[in-house]
N, CA, C and O atoms as a MOPAC input file, in Angstrom:
PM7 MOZYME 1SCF
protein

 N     27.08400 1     5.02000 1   -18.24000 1
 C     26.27200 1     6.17000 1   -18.58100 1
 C     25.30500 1     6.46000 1   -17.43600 1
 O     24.66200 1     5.65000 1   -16.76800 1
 N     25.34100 1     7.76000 1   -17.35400 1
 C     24.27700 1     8.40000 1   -15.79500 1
 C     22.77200 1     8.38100 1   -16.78000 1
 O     22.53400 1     8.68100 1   -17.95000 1
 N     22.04200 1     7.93000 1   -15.77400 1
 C     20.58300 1     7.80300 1   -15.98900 1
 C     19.49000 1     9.24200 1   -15.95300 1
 O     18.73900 1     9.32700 1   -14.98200 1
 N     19.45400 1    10.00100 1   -16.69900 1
 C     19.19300 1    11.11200 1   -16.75400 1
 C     17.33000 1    11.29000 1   -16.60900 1
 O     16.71000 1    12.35100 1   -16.53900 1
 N     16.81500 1    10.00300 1   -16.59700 1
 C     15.20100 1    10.07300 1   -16.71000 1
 C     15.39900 1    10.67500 1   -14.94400 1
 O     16.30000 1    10.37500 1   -14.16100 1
 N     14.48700 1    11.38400 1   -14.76800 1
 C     13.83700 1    11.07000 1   -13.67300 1
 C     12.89000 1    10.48500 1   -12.95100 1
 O     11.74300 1    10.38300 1   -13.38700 1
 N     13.31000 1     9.95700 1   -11.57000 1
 C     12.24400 1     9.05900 1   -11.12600 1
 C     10.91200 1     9.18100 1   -11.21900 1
 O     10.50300 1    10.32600 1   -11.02400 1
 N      9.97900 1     8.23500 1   -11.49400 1
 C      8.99300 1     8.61700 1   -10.87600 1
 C      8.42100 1     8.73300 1    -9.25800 1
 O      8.56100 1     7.76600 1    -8.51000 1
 N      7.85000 1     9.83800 1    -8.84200 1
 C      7.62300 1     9.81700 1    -7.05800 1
 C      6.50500 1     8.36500 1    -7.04600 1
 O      5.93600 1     7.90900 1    -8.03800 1
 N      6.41500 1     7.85600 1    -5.66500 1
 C      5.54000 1     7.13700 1    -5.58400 1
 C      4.29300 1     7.39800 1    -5.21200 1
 O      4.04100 1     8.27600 1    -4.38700 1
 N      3.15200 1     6.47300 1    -5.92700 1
 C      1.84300 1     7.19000 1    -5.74500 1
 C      1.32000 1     7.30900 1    -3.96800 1
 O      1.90200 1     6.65300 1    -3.10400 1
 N      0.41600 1     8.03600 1    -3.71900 1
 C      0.27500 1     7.61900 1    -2.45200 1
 C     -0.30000 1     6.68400 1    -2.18000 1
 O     -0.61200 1     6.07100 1    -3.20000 1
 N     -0.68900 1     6.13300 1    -1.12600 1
 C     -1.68500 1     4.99100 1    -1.04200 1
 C     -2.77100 1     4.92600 1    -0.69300 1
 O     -3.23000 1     3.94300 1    -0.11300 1
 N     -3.62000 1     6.29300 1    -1.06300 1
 C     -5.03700 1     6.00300 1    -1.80300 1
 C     -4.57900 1     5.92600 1    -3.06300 1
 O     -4.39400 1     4.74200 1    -3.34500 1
 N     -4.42000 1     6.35300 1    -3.58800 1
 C     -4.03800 1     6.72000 1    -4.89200 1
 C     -3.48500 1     4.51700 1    -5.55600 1
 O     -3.91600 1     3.66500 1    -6.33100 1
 N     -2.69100 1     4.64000 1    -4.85600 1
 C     -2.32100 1     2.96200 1    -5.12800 1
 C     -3.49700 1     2.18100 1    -4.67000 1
 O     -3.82600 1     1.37800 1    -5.54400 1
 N     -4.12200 1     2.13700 1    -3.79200 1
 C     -5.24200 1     1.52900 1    -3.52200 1
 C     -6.37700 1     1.64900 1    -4.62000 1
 O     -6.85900 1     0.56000 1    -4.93100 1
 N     -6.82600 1     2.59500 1    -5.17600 1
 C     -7.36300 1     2.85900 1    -5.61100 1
 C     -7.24100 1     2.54300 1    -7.32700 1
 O     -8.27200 1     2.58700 1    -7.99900 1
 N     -5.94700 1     2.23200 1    -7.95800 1
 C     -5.73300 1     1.79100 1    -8.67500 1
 C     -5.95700 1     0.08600 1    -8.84900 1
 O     -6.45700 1    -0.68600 1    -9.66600 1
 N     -5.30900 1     0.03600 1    -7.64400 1
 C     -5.15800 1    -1.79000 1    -7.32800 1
 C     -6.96500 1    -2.20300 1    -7.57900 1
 O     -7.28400 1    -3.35300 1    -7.88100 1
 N     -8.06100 1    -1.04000 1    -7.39400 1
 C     -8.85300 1    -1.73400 1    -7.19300 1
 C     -9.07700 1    -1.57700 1    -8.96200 1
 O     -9.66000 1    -2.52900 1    -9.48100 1
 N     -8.78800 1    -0.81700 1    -9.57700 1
 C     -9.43000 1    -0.84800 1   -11.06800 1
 C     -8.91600 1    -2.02300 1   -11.94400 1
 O     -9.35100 1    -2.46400 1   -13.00800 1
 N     -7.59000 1    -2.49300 1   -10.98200 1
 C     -7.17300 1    -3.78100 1   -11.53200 1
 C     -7.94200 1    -4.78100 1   -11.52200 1
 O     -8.26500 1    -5.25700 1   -12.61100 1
 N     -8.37200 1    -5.28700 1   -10.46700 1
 C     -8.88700 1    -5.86000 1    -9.91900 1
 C    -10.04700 1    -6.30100 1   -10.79500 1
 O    -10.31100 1    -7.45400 1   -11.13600 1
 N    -10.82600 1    -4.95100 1   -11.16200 1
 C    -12.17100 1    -5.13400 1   -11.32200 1
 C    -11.71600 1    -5.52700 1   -13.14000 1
 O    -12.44600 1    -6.26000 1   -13.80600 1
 N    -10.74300 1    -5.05500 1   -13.58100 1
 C    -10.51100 1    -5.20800 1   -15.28700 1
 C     -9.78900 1    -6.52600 1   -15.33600 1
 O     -9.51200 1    -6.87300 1   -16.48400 1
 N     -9.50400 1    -7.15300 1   -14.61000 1
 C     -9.10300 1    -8.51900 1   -14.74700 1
 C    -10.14800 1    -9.43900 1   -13.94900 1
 O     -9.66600 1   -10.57200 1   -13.95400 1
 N    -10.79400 1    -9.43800 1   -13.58900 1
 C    -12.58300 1    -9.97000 1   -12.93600 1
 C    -13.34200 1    -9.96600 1   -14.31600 1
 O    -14.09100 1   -10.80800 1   -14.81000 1
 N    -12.76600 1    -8.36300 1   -14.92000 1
 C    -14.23700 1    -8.63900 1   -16.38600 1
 C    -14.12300 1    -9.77500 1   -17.44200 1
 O    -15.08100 1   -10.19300 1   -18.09300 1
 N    -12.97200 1   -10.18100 1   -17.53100 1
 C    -11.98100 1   -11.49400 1   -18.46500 1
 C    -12.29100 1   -10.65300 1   -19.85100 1
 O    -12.53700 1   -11.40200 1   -20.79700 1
 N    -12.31400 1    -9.77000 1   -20.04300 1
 C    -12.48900 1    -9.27700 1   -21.39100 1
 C    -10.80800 1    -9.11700 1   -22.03200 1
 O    -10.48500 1    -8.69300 1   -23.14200 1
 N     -9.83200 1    -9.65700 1   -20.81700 1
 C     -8.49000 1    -9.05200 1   -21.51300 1
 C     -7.82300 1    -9.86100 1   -22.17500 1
 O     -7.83500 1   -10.95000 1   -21.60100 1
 N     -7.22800 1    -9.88000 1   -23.12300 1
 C     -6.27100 1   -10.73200 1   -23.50700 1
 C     -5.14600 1   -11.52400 1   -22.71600 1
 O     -4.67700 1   -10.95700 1   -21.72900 1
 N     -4.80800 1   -12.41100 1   -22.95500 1
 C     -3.90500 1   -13.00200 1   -21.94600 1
 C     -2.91200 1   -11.79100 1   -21.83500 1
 O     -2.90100 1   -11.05100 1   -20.85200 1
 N     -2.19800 1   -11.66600 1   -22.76000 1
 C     -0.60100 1   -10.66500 1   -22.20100 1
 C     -1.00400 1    -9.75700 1   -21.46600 1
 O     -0.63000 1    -9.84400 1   -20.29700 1
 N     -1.90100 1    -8.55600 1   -21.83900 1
 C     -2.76100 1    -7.63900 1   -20.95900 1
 C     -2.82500 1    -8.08100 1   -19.75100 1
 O     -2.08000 1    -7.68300 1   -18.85500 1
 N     -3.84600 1    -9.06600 1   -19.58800 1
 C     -3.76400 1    -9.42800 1   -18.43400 1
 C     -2.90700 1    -9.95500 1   -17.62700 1
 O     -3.34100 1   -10.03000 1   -16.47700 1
 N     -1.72900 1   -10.40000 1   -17.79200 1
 C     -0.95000 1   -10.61700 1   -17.24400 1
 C      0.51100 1    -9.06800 1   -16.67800 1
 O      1.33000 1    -8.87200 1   -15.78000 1
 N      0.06300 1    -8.46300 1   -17.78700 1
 C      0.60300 1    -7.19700 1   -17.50700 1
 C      0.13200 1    -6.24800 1   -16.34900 1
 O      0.83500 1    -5.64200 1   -15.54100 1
 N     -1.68900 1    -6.27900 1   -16.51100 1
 C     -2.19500 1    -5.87800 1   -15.21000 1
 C     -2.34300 1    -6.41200 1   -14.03500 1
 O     -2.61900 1    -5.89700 1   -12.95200 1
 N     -2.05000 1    -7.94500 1   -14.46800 1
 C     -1.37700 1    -8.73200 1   -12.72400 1
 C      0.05300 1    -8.58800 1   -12.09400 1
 O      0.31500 1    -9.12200 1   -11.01600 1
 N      0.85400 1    -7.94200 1   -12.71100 1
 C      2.03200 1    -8.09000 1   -12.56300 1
 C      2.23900 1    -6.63100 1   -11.96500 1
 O      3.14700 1    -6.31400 1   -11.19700 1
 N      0.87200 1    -5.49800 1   -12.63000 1
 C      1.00300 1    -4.33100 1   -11.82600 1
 C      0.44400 1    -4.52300 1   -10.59800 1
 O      0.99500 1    -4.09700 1    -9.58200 1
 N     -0.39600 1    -5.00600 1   -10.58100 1
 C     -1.37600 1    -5.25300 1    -9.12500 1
 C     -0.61400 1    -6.01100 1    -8.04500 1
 O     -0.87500 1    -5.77500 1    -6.86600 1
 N      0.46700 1    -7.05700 1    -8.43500 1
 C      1.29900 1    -7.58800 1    -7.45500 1
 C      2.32400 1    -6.18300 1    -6.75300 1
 O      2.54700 1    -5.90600 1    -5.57400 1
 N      2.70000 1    -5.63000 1    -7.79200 1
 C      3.40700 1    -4.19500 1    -7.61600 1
 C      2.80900 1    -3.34200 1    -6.36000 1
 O      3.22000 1    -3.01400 1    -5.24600 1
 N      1.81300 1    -3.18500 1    -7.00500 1
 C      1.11000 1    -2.14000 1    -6.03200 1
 C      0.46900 1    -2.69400 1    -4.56500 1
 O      0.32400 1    -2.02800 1    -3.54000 1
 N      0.18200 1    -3.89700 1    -4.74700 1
 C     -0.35800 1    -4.50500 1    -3.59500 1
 C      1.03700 1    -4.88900 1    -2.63000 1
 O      0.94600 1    -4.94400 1    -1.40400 1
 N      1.99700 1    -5.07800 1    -3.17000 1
 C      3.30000 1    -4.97100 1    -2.46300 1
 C      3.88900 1    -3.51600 1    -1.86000 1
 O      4.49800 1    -3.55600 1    -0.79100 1
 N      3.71200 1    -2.27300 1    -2.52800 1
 C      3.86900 1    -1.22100 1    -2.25900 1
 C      3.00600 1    -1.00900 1    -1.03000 1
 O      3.61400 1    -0.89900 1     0.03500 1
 N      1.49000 1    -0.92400 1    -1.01000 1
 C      0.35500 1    -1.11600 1    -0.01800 1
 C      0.77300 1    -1.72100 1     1.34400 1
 O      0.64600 1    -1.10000 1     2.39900 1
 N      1.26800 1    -2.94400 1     1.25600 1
 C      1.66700 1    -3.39400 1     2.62200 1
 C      2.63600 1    -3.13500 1     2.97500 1
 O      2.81600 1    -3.65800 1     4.07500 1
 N      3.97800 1    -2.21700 1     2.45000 1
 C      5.14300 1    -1.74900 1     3.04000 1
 C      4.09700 1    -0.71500 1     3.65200 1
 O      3.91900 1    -0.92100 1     4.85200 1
 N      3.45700 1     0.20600 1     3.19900 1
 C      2.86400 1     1.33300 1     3.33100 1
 C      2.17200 1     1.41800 1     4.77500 1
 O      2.07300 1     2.24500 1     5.68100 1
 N      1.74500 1     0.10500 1     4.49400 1
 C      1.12100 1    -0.08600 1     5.65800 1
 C      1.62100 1    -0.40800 1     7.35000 1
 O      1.36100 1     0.01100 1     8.47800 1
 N      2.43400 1    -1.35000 1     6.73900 1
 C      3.76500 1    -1.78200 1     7.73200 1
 C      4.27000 1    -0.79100 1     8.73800 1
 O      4.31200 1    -0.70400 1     9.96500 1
 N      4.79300 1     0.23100 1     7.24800 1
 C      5.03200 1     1.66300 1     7.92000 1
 C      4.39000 1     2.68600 1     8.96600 1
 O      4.83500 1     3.62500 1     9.62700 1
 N      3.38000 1     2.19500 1     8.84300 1
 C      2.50000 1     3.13900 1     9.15300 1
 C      2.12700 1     2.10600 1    10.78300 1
 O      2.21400 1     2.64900 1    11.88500 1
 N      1.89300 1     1.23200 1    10.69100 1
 C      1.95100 1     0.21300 1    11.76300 1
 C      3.25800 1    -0.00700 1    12.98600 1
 O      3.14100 1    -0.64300 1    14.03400 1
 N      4.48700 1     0.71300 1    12.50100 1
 C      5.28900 1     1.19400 1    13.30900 1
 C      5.33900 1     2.38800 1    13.77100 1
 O      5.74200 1     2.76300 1    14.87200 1
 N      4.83600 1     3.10500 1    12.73300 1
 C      5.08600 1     5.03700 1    13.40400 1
 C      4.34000 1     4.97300 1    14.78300 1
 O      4.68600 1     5.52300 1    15.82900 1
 N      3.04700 1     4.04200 1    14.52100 1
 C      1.93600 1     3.61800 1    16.07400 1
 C      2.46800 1     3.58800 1    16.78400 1
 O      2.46600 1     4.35100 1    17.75100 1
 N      3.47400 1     2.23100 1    16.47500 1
 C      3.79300 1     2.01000 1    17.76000 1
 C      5.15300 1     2.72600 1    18.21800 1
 O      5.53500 1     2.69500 1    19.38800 1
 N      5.70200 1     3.23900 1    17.40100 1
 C      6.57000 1     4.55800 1    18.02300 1
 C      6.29900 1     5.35700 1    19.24800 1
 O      6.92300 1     5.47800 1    20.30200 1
 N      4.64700 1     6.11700 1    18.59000 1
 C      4.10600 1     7.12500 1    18.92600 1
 C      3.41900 1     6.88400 1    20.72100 1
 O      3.19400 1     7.74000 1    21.57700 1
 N      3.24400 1     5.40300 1    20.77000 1
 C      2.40600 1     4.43500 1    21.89400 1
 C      3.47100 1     3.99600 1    23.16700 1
 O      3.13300 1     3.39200 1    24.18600 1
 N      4.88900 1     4.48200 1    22.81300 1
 C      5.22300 1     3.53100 1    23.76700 1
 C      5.35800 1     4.58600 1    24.64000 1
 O      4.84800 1     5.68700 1    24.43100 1
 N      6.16700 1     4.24600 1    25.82900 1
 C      5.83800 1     4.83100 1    26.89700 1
 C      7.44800 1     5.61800 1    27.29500 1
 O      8.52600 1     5.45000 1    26.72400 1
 N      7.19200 1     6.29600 1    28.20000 1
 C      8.73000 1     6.69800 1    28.60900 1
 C      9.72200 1     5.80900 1    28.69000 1
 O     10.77700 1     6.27800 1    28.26400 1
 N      9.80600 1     4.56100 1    29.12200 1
 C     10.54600 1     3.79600 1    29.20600 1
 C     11.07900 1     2.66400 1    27.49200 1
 O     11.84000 1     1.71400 1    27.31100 1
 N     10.30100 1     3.35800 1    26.73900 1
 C     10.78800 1     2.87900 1    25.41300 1
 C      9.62000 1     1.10100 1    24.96900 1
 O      9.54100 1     0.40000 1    23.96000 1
 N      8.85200 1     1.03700 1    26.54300 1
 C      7.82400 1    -0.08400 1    26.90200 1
 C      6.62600 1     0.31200 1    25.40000 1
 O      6.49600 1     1.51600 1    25.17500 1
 N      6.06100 1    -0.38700 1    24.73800 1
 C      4.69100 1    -0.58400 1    23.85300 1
 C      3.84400 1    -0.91400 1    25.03800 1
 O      3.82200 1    -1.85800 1    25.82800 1
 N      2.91100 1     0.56900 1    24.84200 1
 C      1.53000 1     0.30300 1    25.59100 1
 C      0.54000 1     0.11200 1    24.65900 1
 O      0.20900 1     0.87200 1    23.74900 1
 N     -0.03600 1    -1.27300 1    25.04100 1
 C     -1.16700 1    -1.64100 1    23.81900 1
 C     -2.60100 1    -1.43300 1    24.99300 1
 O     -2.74100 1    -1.85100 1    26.14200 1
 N     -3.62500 1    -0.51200 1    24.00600 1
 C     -4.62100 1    -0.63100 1    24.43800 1
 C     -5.97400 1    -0.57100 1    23.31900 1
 O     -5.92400 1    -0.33900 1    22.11100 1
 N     -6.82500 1    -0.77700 1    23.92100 1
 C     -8.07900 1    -0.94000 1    22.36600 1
 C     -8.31700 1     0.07700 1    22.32500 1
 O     -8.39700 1     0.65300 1    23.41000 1
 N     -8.52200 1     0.73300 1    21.28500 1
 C     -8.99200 1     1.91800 1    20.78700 1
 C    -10.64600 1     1.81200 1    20.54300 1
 O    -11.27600 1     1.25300 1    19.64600 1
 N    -11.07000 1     2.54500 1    21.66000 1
 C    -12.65800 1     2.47200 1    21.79000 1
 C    -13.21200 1     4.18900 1    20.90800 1
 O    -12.96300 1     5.19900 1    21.56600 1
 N    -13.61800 1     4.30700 1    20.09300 1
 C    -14.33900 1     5.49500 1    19.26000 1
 C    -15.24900 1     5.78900 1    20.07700 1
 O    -15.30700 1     7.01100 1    19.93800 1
 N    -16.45100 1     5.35300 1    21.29000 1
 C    -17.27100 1     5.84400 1    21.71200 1
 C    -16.74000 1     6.51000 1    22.99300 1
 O    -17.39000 1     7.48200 1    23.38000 1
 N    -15.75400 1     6.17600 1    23.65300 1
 C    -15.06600 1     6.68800 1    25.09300 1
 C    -14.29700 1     8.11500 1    24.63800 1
 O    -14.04900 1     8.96900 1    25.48900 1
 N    -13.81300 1     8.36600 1    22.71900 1
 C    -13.02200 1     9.79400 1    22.67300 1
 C    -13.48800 1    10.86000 1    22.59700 1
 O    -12.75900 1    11.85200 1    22.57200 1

């Protein structure tokens, strides 16, 4: 049988960040029940896994964008007061 739900898109990552942190803070309060809470750890592993692909990603487009004609990674420090 064809799966007719549609996906859900993925959140962005403020949006996931920003969740991860309400986890965070509702499993810090211990007001939850065990299953709960284990339900909102099991999202927070989710999302905090989503976060570092995200990030990953984003940590290559750099260095895509950095290398040089020769296909060479030019690494240099990024100084905010010299731009």
């Amino acid at each position: 049988m064809i799966d007719t739900m549609a996906k859900k898109a993925p959140p962005s990552f403020e949006k996931a960040v920003d969740e991860l942190e309400k986890i965070v803070k509702s499993l810090e309060s211990g007001d939850l029940p065990l299953e709960k809470a284990l339900e909102k750890f099991e999202a927070g592993i989710k999302l905090s896994r989503y976060c570092s692909e995200k990030l990953d990603d984003a940590e290559k487009r750099v260095t895509l964008l950095m290398a040089d004609e020769n296909g060479e990674t030019i690494e240099k420090s990024f100084d905010v007061e010299s731009e």
